[in-house]
N, C-alpha and C positions, 0 to 999 in steps of 0.2 A: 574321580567323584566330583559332579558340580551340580551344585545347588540349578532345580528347573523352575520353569516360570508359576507353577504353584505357591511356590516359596519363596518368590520375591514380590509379588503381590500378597503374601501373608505379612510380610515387613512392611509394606507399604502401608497395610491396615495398623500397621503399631504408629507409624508417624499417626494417622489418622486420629487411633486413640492419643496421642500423647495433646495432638489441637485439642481436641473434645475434655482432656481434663485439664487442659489452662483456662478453655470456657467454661469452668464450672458446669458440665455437664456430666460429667462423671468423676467417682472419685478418684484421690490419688494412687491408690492402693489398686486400681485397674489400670496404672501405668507401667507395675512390678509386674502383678501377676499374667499380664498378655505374655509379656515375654518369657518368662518363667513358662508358662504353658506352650508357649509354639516352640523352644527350646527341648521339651521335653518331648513332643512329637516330633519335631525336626528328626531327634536323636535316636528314637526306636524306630522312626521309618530310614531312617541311615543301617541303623544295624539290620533291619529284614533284608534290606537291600545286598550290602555287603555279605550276609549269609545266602545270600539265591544262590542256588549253581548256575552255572551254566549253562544253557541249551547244548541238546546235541546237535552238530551238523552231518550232512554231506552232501557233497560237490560231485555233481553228473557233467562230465565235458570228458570230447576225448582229447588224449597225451599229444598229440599229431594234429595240426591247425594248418591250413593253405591260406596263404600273403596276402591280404585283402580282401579277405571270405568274410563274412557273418556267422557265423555258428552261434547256434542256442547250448546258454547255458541253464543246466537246474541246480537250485539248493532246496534243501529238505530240511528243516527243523523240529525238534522233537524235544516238550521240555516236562518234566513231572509235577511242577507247577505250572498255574495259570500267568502268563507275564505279558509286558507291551514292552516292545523294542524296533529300533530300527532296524534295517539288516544294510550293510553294505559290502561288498566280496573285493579284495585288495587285488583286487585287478593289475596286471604290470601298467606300470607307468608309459602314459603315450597312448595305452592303447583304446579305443574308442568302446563306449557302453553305454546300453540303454536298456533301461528298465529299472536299475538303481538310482539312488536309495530307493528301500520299500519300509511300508511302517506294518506292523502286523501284532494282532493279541494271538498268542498260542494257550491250547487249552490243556490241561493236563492228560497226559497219555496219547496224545493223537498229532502223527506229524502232520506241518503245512509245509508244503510245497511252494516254491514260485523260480517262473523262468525270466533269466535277462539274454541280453546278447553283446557278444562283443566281437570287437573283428583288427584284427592284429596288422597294425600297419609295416614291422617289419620282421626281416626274417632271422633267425638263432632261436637261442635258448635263452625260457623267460619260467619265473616262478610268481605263484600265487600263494602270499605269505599265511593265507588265512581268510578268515571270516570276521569283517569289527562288525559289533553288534553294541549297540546303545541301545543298558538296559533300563526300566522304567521301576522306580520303586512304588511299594504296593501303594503310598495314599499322592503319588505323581509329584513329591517333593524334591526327588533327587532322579541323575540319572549317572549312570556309569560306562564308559566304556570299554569295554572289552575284545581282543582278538582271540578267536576260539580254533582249531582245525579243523577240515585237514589243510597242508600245504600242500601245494599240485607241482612239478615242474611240467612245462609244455615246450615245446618244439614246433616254432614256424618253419616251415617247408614253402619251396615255392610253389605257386597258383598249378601244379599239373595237369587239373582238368583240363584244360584244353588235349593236352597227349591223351586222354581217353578216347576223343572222338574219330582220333585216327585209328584206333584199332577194327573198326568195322571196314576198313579201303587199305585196299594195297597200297603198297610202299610210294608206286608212281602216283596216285590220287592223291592220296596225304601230303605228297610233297607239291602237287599243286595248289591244295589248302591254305599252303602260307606261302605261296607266291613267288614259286622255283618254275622258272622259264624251260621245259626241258626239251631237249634236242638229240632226243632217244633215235638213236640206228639201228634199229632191230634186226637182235639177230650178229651183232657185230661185238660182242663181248668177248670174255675172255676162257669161260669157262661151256665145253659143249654141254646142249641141251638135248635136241632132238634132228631127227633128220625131216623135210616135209618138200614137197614140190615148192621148184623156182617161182620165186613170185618176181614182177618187175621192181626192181632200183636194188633188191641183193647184188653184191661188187660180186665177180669172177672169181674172188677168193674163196667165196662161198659152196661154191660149187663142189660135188663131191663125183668125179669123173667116173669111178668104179660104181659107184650105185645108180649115176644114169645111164652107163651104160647097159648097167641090168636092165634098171626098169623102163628102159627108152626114153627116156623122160627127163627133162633138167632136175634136178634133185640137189637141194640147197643142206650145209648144216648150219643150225640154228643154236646160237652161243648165246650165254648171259652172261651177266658179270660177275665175273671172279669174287669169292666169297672167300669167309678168314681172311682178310684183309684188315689192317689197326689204323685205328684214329686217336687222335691224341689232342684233346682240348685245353688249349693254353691259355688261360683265361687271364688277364689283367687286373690287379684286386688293388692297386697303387691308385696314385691321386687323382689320374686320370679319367677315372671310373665314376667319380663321386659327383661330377656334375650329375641333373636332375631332368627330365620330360617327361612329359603325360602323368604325376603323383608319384613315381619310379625313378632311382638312380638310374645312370648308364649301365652298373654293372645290375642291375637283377634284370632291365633288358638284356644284357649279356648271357644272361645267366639262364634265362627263358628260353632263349634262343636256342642255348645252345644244348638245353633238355629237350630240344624238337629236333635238333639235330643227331643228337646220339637215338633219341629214340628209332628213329627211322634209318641210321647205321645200323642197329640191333636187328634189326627188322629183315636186313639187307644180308646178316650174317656174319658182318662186319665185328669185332672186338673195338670196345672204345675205353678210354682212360680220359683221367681228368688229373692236371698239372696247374695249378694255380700259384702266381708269381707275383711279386710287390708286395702286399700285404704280409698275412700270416698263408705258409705255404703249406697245400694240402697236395697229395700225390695218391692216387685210384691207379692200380695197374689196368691196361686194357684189356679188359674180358668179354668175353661173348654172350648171348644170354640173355633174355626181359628181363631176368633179375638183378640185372647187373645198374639200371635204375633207378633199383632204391641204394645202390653205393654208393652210387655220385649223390645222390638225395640226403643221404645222410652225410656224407663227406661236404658237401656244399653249402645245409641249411646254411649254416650261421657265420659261414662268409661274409665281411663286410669291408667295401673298400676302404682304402687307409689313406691319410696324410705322408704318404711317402713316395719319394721316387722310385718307382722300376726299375732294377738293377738288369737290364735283358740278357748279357754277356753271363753273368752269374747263373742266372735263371735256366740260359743254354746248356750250359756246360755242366749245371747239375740234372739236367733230361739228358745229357749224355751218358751220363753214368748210370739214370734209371732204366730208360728205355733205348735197350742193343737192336732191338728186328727194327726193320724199317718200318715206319709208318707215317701217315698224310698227320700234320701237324697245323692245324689251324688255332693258329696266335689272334686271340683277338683282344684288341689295345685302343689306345687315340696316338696314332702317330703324330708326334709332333716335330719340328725342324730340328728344336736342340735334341732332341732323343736319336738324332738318325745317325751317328758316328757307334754308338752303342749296338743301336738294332740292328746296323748290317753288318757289325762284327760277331754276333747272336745270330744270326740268320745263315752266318759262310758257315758257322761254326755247325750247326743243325741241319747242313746242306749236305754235309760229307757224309749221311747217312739215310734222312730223312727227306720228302718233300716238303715243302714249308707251302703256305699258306696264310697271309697278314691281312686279317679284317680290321678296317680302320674305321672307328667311328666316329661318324658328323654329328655333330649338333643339329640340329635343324635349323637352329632360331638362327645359324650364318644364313641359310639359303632365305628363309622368310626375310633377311636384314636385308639382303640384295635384291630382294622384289619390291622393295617399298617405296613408292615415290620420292623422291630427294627437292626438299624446300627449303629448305634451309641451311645455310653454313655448318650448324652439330647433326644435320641428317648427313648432309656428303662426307663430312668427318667418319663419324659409322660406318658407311657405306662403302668408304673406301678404308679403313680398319679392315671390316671383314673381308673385305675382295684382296687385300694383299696378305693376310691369314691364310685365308685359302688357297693362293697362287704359292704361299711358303708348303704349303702341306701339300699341295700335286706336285712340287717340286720334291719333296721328300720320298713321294711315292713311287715318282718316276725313279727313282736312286735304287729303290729296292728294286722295280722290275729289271732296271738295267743287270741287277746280279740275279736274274733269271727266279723270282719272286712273284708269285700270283699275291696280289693285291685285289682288294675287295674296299672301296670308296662308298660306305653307307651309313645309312641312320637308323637309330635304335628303331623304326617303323619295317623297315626296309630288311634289315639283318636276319632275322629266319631263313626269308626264301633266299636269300645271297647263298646263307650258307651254305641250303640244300642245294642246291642250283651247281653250286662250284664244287660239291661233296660227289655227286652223281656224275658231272662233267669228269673230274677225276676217274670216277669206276669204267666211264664209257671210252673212255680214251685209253686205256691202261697205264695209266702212268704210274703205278704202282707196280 
């Protein structure tokens, strides 16, 4: 409860009267009774106030919000008296709002309405403690504030509209969307398809001798790739993750990516799971299925990378024990030099079952640091900083290829199509 600006310009009028009766303009006894009289208003507009109920509210948003969306939100107020108040909605902290404060008179029996927007800059679980509302006593002497219900809990998810627009294009279109190089050999897969006349550049192995000799004809069979096949997304959630590009961690670029990636395994018929290591560890068995989408979505919202080191050895050896069938295992990390005694004792270990797969992520700002003019003494300092960084990290690279390691050299821009590009490469080749 605190005194509003009515009633500190009603004190002010007291000083006023108290000048006025040393001037002999008024009497003394109008130096008692002002105060005596704004005391006693003061005190019945405190207790109207104190006796108002409080409005009723409710909160229109849905439970489920996407990571740097805008969504409108509504509140509804409804109150049996006539009152003025502010309205402000306890928004989670951090996250961006516009349209609040509002000032608003409600009339008795009739709700108002009004919409704000917010838009959630990251992703987990967030609560909305309520409604403050600053209320206005009936003669504007005092005001009050109050927090009324309901409380909301919400759940940030990441941005997946994009994985909607792929569902109008095939697997191979989608995967050129985000900038998967493909090097499709049709016809050269693992699983038969159909039988159809010799086209030129099918290999001799194509060839099905019994059905040209029927039909006179070269007569090819036509394979795709092998389906029920598993993938297994090994996702980095440790220190490494936490650097920042484009308004985004490393890891929710990870994290993007690699929702484009399962999507289009799903697609493929493929089973995908999700293994998340460093941080706090979450474990998705690989399943088949469009539904299997909102597992990882749920299992993933509120992943957030951590101030700790990646333990990969540990990490290994507990995917050893989850996942017995084989499957393509793409680890995606920031290789660094001191980490490399760990990760390819984590990788021989993942090897004796699994194909491994090591997406390593670049910074960017190295490659921008080594296009930039050098004028000065602390520019070539930089400039030779990054270029012997990176000459440490292709040497680290090379370490894993040498133990038969597909490595993937990219940047959170770049990472999507890598993934798909070398996921697909994988199906076309059968290495599985």
């Amino acid at each position: 409860m605190r005194p509003a600006l009515p009633l500190l310009w009603l004190l002010l009028a007291w000083a006023g009267v108290g000048v006025a009766v040393l001037a002999g303009g008024l009497p003394r006894w109008a130096w008692w009774a002002f105060p005596a009289l704004l005391l006693a208003v003061a005190l019945i507009d405190l207790l109207r106030l104190r006796r108002l109920p409080s409005p009723q509210v409710q909160r229109r948003m849905p439970e489920s919000l996407a990571l740097d969306v805008r969504r409108d939100v509504q509140l509804s107020l409804q109150a049996d008296h006539a009152v003025s108040l502010d309205v402000f909605d306890l928004v989670p902290g951090a996250w961006h709002s516009e349209g609040l404060p509002r000032r608003l008179r409600l009339r008795p029996g009739f709700a108002t309405t009004l919409d704000y927007q917010v838009q959630p800059p990251q992703r987990g679980a967030f609560r909305f403690d309520g409604v403050q509302l600053r209320l206005r006593s009936p003669w504007r002497l005092w005001h009050q504030r109050r927090v009324v219900p309901p409380a909301l809990d919400v759940r940030v998810f990441p941005n997946f509209v994009p994985l909607t627009r792929f569902a109008l294009f095939s697997a191979e279109q989608a995967s050129r969307m985000v900038g998967a190089h493909l090097k499709r050999r049709r016809g050269e897969g693992t699983d038969f398809h159909q039988m159809r006349e010799y086209r030129i550049g099918d290999s001799l192995r194509q060839i099905d001798w019994k059905a040209t000799s029927r039909a006179r004809r070269l007569v090819s069979r036509e394979y795709q790739d092998e389906k029920n096949q598993q993938m297994l997304l090994m996702l980095d959630t440790g220190r490494r993750m936490m650097a920042s590009e484009g308004g985004l961690s490393h890891f929710d670029h990870v994290l993007n990516a690699a929702l484009v990636l399962a999507y289009l395994a799903l697609r493929q018929g493929d089973g995908v799971g999700l293994h998340a290591i460093g941080g706090e560890p979450r474990w998705v068995a690989p399943k088949r299925g469009m539904g299997t989408i909102d597992d990882l979505l749920r299992a993933s919202h509120d992943l957030q990378p951590q101030p700790v080191a990646t333990d990969y050895l540990a990490a290994a050896t507990r995917l050893a024990v989850l996942q017995r069938r084989r499957a393509l295992v793409m680890l995606v990390t920031n290789v660094r030099d001191e980490d490399i005694e760990d990760l390819l004792a984590a990788v021989k270990l993942l090897q004796r079952r699994h194909l491994v797969c090591v997406a390593s992520l670049r910074e960017q700002v190295l490659d921008q640091e080594l296009q930039q003019p050098v004028d000065s003494a602390n520019e070539a300092a930089h400039a030779g900083a990054a270029a012997l960084y990176l000459e440490q990290r292709a040497q680290a690279h090379d370490a894993l290829r040498a133990h038969g390691v597909m490595v993937l050299d990219v940047t959170a821009d770049a990472l999507p199509g890598a993934l798909v590009e070398r996921y697909l490469s994988v199906k076309r080749d059968g290495l599985l």
